[in-house]
N, C-alpha and C positions, 0 to 999 in steps of 0.2 A: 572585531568587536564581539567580545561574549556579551550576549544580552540573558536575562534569566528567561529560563522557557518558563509558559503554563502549567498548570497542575492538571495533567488528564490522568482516567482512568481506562483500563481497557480491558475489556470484556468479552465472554464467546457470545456471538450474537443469537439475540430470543426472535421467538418469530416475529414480535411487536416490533425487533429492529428492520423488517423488511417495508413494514410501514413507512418507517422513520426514514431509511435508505430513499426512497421511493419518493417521497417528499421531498426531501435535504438535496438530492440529487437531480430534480426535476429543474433544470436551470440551463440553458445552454452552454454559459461560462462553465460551469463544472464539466460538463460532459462536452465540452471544444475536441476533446482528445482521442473521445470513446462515443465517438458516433453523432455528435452535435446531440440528441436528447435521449431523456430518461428513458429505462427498458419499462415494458409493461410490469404492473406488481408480482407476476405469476414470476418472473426475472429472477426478482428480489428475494422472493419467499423461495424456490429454489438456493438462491443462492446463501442465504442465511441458515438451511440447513444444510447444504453443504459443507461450509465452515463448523458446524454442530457436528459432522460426520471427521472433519479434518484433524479437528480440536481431540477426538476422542481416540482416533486412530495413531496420532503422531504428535499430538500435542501442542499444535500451534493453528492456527488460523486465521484468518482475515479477523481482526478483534474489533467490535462496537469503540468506536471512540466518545469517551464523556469529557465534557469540560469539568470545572471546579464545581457547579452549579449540580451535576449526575446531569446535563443535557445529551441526548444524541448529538454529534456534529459530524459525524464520520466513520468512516472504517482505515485502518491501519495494520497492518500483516503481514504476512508468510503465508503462503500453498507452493505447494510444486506447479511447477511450469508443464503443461500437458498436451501443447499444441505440439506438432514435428517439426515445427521450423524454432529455428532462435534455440538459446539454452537448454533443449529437451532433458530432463531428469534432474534439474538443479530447482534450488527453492529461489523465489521471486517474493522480494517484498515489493509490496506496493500501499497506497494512500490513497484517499479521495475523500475533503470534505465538502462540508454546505458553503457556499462561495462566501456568506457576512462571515468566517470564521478562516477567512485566508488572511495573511501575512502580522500572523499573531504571534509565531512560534508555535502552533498545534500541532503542525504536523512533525518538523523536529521532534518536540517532544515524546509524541507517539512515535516515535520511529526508532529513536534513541533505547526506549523501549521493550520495544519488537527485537531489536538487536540484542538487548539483555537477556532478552528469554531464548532466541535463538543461541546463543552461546550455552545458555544454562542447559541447554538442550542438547548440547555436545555437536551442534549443523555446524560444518567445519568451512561453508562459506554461502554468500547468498547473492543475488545476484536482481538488478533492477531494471526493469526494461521499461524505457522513457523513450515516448514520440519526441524526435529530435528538435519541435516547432515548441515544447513545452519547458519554456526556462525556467518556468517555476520550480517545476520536478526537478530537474536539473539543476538547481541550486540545493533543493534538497539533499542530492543525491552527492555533493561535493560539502556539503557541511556534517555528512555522517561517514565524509574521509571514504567515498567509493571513489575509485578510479576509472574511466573510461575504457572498456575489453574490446569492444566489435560496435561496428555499425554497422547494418544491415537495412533490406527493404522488407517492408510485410508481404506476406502473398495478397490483401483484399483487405482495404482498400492496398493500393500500392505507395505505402511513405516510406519517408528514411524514419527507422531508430533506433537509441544508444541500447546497449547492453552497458550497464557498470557491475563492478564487482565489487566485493570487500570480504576479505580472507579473514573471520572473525577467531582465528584461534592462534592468529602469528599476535606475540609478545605487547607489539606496537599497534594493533588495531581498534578503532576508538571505540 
């Protein structure tokens, strides 16, 4: 079933997005995956410049997700993977919105996105690391044509989860 996705917009995030993150993300539901609850603001604000430092350096970064509206709902992106376990040196997209703004098509659409400018970027493949408990991701990650590479456990806490890939510069890549 193609359904039409949402109209987002996506942005390098301002520091007012770490408000917004911080907010939007104070939910258990959102954060089930990354720790049961929200990081403190000081987090946030780190991590919105960061992406400000990502964006400038390489071009890409965790982007401000808006709906049709210009709302915050989320973030959607690219950073390089920097931990030593799992994919070390490959780019990792990743997602997270505000839980009223789940299964709307936002994040597809943000993702689909992300992928556009990852290509336009010449990143020759990316790579999605989902806690194995989270189907949602996982649906994600099988509707933007990523294939399942490795499954692994983390160091801390100790879960299983997927590594998927998608080769964004073979012929047939969506």
């Amino acid at each position: 079933m193609n359904r039409v996705l949402p109209a987002v917009r996506l942005r390098v995030p301002t520091h007012e997005d770490a408000f917004a993150w911080h907010r939007i993300f104070d939910d258990p539901d959102v954060m089930e995956f990354q720790g049961g609850r929200a990081a403190e603001l000081s987090v946030y604000e780190e991590l919105t410049a960061r992406q400000r430092r990502h964006d400038a350096e390489l071009g890409f970064c965790l982007w401000t997700v808006l709906d049709g509206s210009g709302q915050v709902i989320g973030f959607t992106g690219a950073q390089p993977w920097e931990r030593s376990w799992g994919p070390a040196g490959e780019i990792e997209i990743g997602w997270r919105l505000g839980r009223e703004h789940w299964g709307k098509g936002y994040v597809s659409a943000a993702a689909r996105q992300t992928l556009e400018r990852m290509r336009a970027r010449g990143v020759p493949g990316v790579v999605a690391m989902v806690d194995a408990r989270n189907s949602r991701s996982i649906a994600v990650t099988q509707r933007l044509g990523m294939r399942l590479a490795e499954t692994f456990t983390t160091p801390a806490p100790r879960r299983v989860g997927h590594c998927y890939r998608l080769d964004l510069q073979s012929a047939d890549a969506t």
